[in-house]
N, C-alpha and C positions, 0 to 999 in steps of 0.2 A: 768571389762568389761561385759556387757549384752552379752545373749548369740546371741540376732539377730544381736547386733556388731559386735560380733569376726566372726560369721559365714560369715556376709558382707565381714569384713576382710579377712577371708579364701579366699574366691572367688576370690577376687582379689590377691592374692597370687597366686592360683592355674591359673588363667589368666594369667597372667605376665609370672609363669614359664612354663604354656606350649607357650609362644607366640601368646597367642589371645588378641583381643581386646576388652575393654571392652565396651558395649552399651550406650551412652551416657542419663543421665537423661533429664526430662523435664527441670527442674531448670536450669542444666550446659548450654545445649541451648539457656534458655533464660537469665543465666550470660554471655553469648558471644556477646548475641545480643546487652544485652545493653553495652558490653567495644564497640562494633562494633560506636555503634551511640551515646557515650557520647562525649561531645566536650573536646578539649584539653585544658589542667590546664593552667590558668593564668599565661602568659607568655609563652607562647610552641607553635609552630608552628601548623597547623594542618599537619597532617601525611596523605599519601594517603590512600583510604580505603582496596587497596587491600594488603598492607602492615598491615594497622589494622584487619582486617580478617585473615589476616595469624596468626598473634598473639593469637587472641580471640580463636581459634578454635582448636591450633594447638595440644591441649592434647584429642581433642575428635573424637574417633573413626563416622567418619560419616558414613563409609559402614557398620554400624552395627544400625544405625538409623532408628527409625519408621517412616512410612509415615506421619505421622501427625505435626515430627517434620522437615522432610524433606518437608513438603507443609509450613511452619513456615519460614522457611530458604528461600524457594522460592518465599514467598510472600513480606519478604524482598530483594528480589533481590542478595542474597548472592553466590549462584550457581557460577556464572562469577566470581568472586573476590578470591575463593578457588581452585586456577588451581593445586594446591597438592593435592588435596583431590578428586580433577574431576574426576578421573577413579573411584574411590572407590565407589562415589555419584553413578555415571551411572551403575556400576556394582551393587548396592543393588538399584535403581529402575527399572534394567533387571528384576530381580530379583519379584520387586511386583509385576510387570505386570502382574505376573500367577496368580495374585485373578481374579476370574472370573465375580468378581460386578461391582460394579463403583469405587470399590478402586483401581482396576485393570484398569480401565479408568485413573484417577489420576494419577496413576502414569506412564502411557503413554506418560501424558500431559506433565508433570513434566520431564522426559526423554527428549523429546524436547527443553524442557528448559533451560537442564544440556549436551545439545552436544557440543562437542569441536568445536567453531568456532575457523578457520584459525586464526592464528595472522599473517597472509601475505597474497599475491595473488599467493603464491607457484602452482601451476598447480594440482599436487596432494595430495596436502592437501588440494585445493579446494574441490578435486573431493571426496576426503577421507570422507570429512564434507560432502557434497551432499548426498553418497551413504548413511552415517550413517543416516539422517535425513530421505532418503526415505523411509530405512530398518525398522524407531522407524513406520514414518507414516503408513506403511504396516501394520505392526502389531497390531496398534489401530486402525484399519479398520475393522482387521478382529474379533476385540474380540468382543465376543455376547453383551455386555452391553453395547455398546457405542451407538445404538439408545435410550435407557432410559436413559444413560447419558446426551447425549445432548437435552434431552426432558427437564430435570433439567439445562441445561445450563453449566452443566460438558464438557468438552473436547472441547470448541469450539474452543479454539486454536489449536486443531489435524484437523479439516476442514480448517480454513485458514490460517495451512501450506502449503495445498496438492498445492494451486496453486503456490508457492515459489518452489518445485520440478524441477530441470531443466528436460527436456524432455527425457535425455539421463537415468537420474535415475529414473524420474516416467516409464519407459520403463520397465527399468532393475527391477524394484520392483515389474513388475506386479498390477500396481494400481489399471488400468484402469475399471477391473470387478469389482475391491472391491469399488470405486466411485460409479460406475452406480450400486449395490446391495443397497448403502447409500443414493441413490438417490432415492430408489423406499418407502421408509420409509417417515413419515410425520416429517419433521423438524419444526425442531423451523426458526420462521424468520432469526435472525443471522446468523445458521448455511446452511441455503438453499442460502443467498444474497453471502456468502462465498464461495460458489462452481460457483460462475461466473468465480473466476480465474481458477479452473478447463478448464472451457470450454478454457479460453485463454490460456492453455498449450498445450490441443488437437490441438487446430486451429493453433498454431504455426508452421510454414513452418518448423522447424528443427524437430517437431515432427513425422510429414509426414503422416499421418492419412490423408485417403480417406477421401472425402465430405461426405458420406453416416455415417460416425464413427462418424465427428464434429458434422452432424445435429441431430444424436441421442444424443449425449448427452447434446447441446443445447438446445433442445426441453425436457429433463430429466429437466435438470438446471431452465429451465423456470417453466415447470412444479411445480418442489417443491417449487420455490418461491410463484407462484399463489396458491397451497394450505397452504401457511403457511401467507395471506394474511386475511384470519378471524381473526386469533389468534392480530397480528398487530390492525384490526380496534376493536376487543374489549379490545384490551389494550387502544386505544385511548379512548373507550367511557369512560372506569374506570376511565383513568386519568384525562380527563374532566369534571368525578361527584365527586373525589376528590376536583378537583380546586372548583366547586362548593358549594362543602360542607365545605365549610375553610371560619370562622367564622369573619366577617366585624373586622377592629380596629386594631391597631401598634401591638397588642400585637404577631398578628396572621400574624406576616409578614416571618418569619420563616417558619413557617408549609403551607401560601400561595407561598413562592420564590419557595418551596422542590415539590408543585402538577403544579406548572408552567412547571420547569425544566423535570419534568414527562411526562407532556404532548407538552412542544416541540419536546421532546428527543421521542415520540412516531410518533407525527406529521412530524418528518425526518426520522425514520424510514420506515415509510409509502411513503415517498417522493422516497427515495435511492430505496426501494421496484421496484416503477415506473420507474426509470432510469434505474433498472438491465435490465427490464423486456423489456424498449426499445432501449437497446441496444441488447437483447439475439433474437428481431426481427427485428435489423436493416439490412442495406444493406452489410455493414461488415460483421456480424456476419455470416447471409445468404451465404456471398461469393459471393455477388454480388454489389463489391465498385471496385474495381481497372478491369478497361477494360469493365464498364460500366459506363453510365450516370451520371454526379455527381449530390446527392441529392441538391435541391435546400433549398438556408437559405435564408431567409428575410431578409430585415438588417433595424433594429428598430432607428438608427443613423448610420450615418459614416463619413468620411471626402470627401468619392466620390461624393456628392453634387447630381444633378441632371443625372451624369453619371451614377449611377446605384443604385437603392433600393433593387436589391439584387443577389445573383449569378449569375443567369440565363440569367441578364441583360448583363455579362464580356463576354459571349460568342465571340467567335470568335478572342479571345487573351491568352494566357497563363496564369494561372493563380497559384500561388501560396499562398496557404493559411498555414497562421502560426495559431494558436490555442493559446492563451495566455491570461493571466491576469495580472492585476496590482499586486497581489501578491505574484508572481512566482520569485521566485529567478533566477531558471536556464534561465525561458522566457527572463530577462532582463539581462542577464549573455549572451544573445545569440547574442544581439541587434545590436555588432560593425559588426558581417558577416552579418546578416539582411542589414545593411547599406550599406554595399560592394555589396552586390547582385543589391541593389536597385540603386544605383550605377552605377554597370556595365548596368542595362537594362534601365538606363533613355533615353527616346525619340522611344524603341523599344514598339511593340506589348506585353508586357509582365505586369500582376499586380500583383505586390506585396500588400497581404492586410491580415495585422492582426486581426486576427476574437477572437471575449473577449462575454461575454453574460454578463447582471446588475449581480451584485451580491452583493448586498446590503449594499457593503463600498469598500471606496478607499483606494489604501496606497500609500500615498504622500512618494515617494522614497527619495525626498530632504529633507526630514525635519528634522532638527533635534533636535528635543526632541523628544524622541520616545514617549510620550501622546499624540500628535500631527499627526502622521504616521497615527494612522488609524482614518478614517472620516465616518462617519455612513452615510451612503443615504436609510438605508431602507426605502421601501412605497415612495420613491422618485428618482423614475428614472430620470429626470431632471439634478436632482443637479451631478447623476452619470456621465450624457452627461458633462454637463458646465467643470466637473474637467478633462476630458480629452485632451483637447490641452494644458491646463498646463502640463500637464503629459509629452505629447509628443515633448513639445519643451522642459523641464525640462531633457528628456530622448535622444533626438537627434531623433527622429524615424522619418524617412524622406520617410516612406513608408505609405501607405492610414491607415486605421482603422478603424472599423466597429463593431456595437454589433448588434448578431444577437437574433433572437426571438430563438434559441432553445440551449438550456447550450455551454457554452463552453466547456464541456464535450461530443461534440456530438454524439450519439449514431450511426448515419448513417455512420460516420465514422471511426466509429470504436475509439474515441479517450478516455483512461482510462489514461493516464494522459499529461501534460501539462511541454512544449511545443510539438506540434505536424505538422510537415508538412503533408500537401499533394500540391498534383499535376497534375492541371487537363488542358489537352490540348484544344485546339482553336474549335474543336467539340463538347468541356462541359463532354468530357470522363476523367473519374479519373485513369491517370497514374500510380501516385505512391503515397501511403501515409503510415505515419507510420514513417516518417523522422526526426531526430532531426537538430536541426539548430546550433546546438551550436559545431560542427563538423570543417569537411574542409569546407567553402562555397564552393570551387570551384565545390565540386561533386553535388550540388544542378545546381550550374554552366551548369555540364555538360548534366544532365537529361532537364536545360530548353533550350539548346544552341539545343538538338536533336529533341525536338520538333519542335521548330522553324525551321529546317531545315526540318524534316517529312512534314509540312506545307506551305513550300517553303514560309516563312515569313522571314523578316528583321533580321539580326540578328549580335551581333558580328562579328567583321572581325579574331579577336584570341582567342583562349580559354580561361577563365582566370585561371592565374597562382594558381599552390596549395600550399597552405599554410604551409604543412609539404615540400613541396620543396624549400620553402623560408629557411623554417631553417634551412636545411641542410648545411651544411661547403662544399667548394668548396672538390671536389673527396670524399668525404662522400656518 
């Protein structure tokens, strides 16, 4: 035997009997990887992967693993699948965290990565999981590298954690300085459009932050978007003298698809930039949407014909606006209470109308072959209009619909995703929004049943029945 053989040997001798583990190689790692992703031999079932990861790994010590091999592991998505190994991971990227570089940032990120998500909705194993993720996000807040991290595009999943934080833990962790310090720094565009959800944990009613706390850090949030709004348009002009310099002939169709995808992927960036930025100065954001004026939308099509072109026209009726698109699962997962609602108020003072904006293909719900589902209308709003009553008798929607001229995303009111109620009384004042439809109908019920009566308008003669009271078993 060679002497750097036996010595090897020794070691692992001396290992085993004082009870240590030994540090896995680069090799063993990546013999895990691949039993992890080879398919199963002729004739054999495939096995799940978290049962193959159990196997592959189960001789190597991961809490003694380098971050190099531990960013390996992560990039395959393995972290989840090693729930034996879980503590160990977490506890030696505790453990990196104290490099004070950007390896110290990595493995921040990586931490995050590696938290125990719930395997239930247990109440404190929720709250377990919440706190730990506050606690990693805290901490990669405050480490000195993580603005030249994310100048490099390192850690940009530790920014859009922070707005996944419920309010009860970004409290308890003390975030709130270590945001607004990250906020006075020049980010990169990603990382500035990422701290929007910030602002939507502040402005959250269970948060409870003063107006005076949301609009500083709104006016923060805005801010670093607007400075990180150069860096965006000279990526576009680059990516645009790439596409141009991508040489005429089939050969160069590759290297032309690769400065195309460049430069749309810049030209949405730029896009999202604009949305952040009007919705961080809309009437929501401001705090001036519910018990004010509702902002008025246009409406570029609808089914209300001559009755109205556009909000401002319903006045003097209730109105209920859904927020929704043809591609929204839960929007058309909501559609039978929609019905009911529309329903109980036909012939009253009350509209119901589904508000959608072009977006540049349909998705035929009926169809089935799914190469068929989706139908391109870019650069043709037309053909967008004509597929809609198919839509809606394909759909049952027996309530108006309308596309309006500003996203169906609308920033005035506040809507960051889809489906979305509001509710604006016979004044044109926005009562309530922020509602999902896919609920009890009847408590939508009971907010348009109180209007109407505030208004001394037509209205039901009984409430309508709720839905979890139907399903109750008689003395239940």
């Amino acid at each position: 035997m060679k002497r750097a053989s036996w010595l090897g040997a020794a070691a692992l001798v001396l290992f085993t009997q004082a009870g240590l583990a030994t540090p896995p190689t680069d090799d063993q790692i990546g013999e895990a990887l691949t039993k992890l992703s080879a398919p199963p031999a002729e004739g054999q079932k495939a096995r799940p992967r978290a049962e193959l990861a159990k196997e592959a790994f189960k001789d190597l010590s991961l809490g003694e693993a380098t971050l190099a091999q531990l960013e390996r592991l992560n990039q395959a998505r393995v972290f989840p699948l090693l729930t034996d190994q879980a503590a160990a991971i977490r506890t030696r990227l505790a453990e990196l965290t104290g490099d004070r570089g950007l390896d110290g940032v990595k493995a921040y990120e990586m931490l995050l990565a590696a938290s125990s998500r719930p395997t239930s909705m247990d109440a404190e194993g929720v709250k377990a999981y919440r706190t730990q993720v506050a606690t990693t996000v805290a901490g990669a807040l405050a480490h000195p590298a993580l603005t030249e991290a994310l100048s490099k595009e390192i850690g940009l999943s530790i920014v859009s954690s922070i707005g996944g934080v419920a309010p009860e833990q970004f409290k308890a962790a003390g975030l709130l300085p270590l945001v607004e310090k990250v906020l006075k720094a020049d980010l990169p565009p990603r990382a500035a459009m990422a701290m929007v959800g910030v602002f939507d944990t502040i402005a959250d009613d269970d948060f409870g932050a003063d107006r005076a706390t949301i609009d500083r850090v709104r006016l923060a949030v805005n801010d670093a978007i607007e400075r990180s709004l150069p860096a965006l348009t000279a990526e576009l002009e680059r990516a645009e003298a790439a596409l141009a310099a991508v040489p005429a002939g089939d050969e160069a169709d590759g290297q032309r698809a690769a400065a195309t995808s460049r430069r749309d992927m810049a030209t949405r960036m730029i896009q999202s930039a604009g949305r952040s930025m009007e919705y961080l100065t809309g009437a929501y954001a401001r705090g001036e949407l519910v018990g004010h004026p509702a902002p008025n939308i246009a409406f570029t099509w609808s089914t209300l014909g001559e009755m109205a072109t556009s909000l401002s026209d319903l006045k003097g009726k209730v109105v209920v606006l859904d927020f929704w698109a043809t591609w929204c699962g839960p929007c058309i997962a909501s559609f039978p209470n929609i019905r009911q609602l529309q329903a109980r108020y036909e012939g009253f003072p009350v509209v119901i109308l589904g508000v959608t904006s072009l977006q540049g293909y349909h998705i035929d719900q009926k169809a089935t072959d799914p190469k068929n589902r989706r139908i391109d209308t870019k650069d043709n709003p037309a053909k967008e209009y004509e597929l809609m009553p198919g839509f809606m008798k394909d759909l049952e929607m027996t309530w108006a619909v309308a596309f309006g001229e500003t996203n169906v995303f609308n920033p005035q009111y506040g809507v960051r995703g889809i489906p979305h109620v509001a509710i604006i009384d016979p004044a044109g004042v926005v009562r309530f929004r922020g509602l999902h439809p896919g609920g009890d109908p009847a408590e939508e019920a009971e907010k348009i049943d109180g209007l109407l009566k505030e208004f001394k308008l037509p209205m039901p003669a009984s409430p309508m029945p709720s839905k979890n009271a139907k399903d109750e078993k008689p003395g239940g």
